[in-house]
C-alpha positions in Angstrom: 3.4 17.6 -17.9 4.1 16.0 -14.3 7.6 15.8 -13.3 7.6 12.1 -11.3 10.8 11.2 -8.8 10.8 7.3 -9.1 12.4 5.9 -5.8 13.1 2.4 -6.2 13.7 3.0 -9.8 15.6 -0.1 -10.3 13.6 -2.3 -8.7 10.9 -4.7 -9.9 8.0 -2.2 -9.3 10.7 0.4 -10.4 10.8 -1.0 -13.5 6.7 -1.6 -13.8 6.2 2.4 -12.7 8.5 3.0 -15.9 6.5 1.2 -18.1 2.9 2.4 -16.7 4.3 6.2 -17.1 5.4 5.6 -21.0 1.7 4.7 -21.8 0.6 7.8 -20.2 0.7 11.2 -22.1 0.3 13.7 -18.7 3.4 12.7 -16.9 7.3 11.6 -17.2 9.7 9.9 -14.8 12.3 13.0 -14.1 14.3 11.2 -12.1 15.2 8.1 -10.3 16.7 7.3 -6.6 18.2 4.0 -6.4 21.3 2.9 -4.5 21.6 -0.1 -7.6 23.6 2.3 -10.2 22.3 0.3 -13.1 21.3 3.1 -16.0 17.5 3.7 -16.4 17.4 6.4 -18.9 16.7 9.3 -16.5 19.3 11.2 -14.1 20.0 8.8 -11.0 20.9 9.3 -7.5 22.0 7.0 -4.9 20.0 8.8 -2.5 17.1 11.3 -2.8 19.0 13.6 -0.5 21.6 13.7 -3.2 18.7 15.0 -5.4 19.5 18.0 -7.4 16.5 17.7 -10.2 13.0 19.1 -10.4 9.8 16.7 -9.6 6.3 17.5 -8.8 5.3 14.4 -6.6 7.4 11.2 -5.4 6.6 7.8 -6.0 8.3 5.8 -3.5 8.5 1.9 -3.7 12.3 1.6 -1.7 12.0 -0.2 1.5 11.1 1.2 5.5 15.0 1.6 5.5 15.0 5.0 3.4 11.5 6.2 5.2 12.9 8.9 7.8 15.2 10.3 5.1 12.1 10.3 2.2 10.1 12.9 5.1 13.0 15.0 5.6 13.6 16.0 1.8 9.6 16.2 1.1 9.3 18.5 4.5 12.5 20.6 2.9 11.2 20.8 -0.4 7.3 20.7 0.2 7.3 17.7 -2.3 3.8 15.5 -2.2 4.0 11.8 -1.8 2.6 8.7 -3.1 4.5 6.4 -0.5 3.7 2.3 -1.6 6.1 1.0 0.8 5.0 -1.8 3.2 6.3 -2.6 6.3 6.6 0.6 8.5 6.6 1.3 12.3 4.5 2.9 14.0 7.3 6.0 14.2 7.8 6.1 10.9 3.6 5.9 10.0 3.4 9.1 12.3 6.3 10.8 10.8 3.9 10.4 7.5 1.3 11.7 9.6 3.0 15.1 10.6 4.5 15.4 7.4 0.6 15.5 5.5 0.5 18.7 7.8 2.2 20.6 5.3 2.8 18.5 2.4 0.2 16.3 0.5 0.5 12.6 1.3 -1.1 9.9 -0.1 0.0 6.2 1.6 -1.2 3.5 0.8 -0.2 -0.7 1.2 -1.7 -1.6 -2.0 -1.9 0.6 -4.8 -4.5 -2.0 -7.1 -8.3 0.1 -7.8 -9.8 -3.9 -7.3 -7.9 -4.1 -3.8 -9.7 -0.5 -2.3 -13.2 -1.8 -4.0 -12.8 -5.5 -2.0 -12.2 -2.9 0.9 -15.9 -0.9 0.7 -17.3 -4.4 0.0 -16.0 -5.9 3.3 -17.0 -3.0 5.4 -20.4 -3.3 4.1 -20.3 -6.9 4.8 -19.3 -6.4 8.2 -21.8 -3.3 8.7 -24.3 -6.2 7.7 -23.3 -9.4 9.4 -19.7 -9.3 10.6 -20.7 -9.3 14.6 -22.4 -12.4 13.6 -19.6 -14.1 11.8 -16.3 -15.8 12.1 -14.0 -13.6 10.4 -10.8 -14.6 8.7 -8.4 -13.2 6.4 -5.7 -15.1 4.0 -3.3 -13.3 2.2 -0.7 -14.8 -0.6 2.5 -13.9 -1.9 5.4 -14.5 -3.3 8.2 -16.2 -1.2 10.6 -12.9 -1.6 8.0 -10.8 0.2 9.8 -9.8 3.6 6.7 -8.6 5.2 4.5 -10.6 7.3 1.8 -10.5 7.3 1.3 -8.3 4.4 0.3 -4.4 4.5 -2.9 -4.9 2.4 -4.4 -7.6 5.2 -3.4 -5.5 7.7 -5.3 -2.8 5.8 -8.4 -4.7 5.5 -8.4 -5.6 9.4 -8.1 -1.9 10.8 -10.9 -0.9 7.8 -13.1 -4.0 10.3 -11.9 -2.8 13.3 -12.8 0.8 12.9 -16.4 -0.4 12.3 -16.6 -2.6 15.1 -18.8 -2.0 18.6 -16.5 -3.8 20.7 -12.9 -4.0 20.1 -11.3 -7.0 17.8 -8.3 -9.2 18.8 -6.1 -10.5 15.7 -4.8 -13.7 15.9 -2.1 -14.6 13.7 -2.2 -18.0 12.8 -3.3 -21.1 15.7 0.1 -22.7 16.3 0.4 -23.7 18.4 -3.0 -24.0 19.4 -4.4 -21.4 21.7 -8.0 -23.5 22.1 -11.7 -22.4 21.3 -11.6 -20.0 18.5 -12.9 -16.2 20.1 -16.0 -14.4 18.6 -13.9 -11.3 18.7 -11.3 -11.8 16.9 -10.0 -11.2 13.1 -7.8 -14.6 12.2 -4.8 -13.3 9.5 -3.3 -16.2 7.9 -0.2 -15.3 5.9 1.1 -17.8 2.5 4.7 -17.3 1.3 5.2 -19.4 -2.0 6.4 -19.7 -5.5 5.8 -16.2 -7.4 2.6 -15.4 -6.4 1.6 -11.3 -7.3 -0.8 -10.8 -4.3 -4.1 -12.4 -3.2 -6.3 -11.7 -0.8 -9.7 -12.9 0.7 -11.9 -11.9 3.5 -14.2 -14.6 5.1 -17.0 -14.2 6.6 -18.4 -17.4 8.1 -21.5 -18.4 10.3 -23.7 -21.0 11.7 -24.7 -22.4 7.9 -23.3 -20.3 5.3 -20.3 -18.6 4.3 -19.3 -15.3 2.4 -15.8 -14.6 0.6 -15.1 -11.5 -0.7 -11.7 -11.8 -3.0 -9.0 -10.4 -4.8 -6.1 -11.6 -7.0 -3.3 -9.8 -8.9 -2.1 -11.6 -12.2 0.8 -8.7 -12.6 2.5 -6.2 -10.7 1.8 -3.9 -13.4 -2.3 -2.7 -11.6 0.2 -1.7 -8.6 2.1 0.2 -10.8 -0.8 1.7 -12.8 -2.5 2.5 -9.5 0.7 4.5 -8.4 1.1 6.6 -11.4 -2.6 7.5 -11.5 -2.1 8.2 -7.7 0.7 10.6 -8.3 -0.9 12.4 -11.4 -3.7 12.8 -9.1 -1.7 14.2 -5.6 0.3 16.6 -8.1 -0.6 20.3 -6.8 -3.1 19.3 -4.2 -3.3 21.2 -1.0 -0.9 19.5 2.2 -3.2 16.5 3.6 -3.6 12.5 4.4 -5.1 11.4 0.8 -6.0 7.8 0.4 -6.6 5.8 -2.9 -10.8 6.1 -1.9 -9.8 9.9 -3.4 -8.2 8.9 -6.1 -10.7 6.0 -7.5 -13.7 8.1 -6.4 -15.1 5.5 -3.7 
């Protein structure tokens, strides 16, 4: 049986990770890390350097805020890492980085199996005819998401750019207007709005047709799932950057 640490048990992905684990057989939730005291059936602490209670891997969906402290107990305590939260700096993605030195990581900005498959199809698009095309991406969400624009389209540009002979520009939205649209350039167009999961598409468009290669999330729950499976998966494995490609199999 996995022992999973749940930080950001309280929250609305808290709450989804809690119900993915009970319809699993291989792991629990040990504990949970939340500074909202509310009771969640498992010992709770405000702050997962308050921890005093055995896990085998960390689930982390809290905020950038908690970030620095999150590397500091998993360096002490050699504990592997699924981290889900979005919006980190570039300091705190190299703390991540130094930390998978000695300690398996595994970060990703969308835990969904679909999202990481629309990934491998747009770099074979773009392998194919992406230095031919226009290339957009649109991402949705709901109006409480803080991040802009989100992880997962950031995601999917560096997966472009790394492919690319000649180095990408992205543009964030044309206002105001900034004139002729470049060749080289990846356009990320970000929708805030009602209670929208999470959808993405990638566009690839050219002189007479166009390709979209999409993704929509009907539930927060295939996040969830995809971060329990994650952990079950990281649990034991040697220190090391893992990605969601290892854990799917792509």
């Amino acid at each position: 049986m996995i022992d999973i640490m749940l930080q950001g048990i309280n929250g609305q992905m808290g709450y989804a990770v809690r119900q993915a684990v009970q319809n699993r057989t291989d792991c629990r939730i040990a504990v949970g890390i939340d500074p909202r005291g509310t009771p969640c059936g498992v010992p709770l602490f405000s702050h997962i350097s308050e921890n005093t209670i055995h896990a085998d891997v960390l689930i982390d969906f809290s905020s950038p805020d908690a970030l620095d402290e999150t590397v500091r107990y998993c360096t002490s305590h050699h504990l592997p890492c699924v981290i889900c939260t979005t919006g980190l700096s570039v300091q705190q993605e190299q703390l991540l980085s130094a930390l998978s030195h000695t300690t398996a990581v595994l970060k990703s900005a969308n835990m969904s199996e679909g999202i990481h498959v629309l990934l491998e199809l747009a770099r074979k698009a773009f392998a194919a005819i992406g230095t031919t095309s226009d290339i957009e991406i649109i991402e949705k969400h709901h109006h409480h998401k803080k991040d802009v624009p989100s992880g997962t389209a950031l995601m999917i540009a560096d997966a472009l750019q790394e492919q690319a002979p000649f180095p990408y520009r992205l543009m964030y939205g044309r206002s105001p207007s900034t004139g002729a649209r470049s060749p080289h350039e990846i356009g990320i167009h970000a929708i805030r709005a009602g209670s929208i999961v999470g959808e993405h598409e990638v566009i690839f468009a050219s002189e007479g047709e166009t390709l979209t290669i999409s993704h929509s999330a009907a539930s927060r729950n295939v996040f969830a799932a995809g971060a329990v499976k994650a952990a079950v998966f990281l649990s034991g494995k040697s220190a090391g950057l893992y990605t969601m490609k290892d854990v799917i199999g792509l």
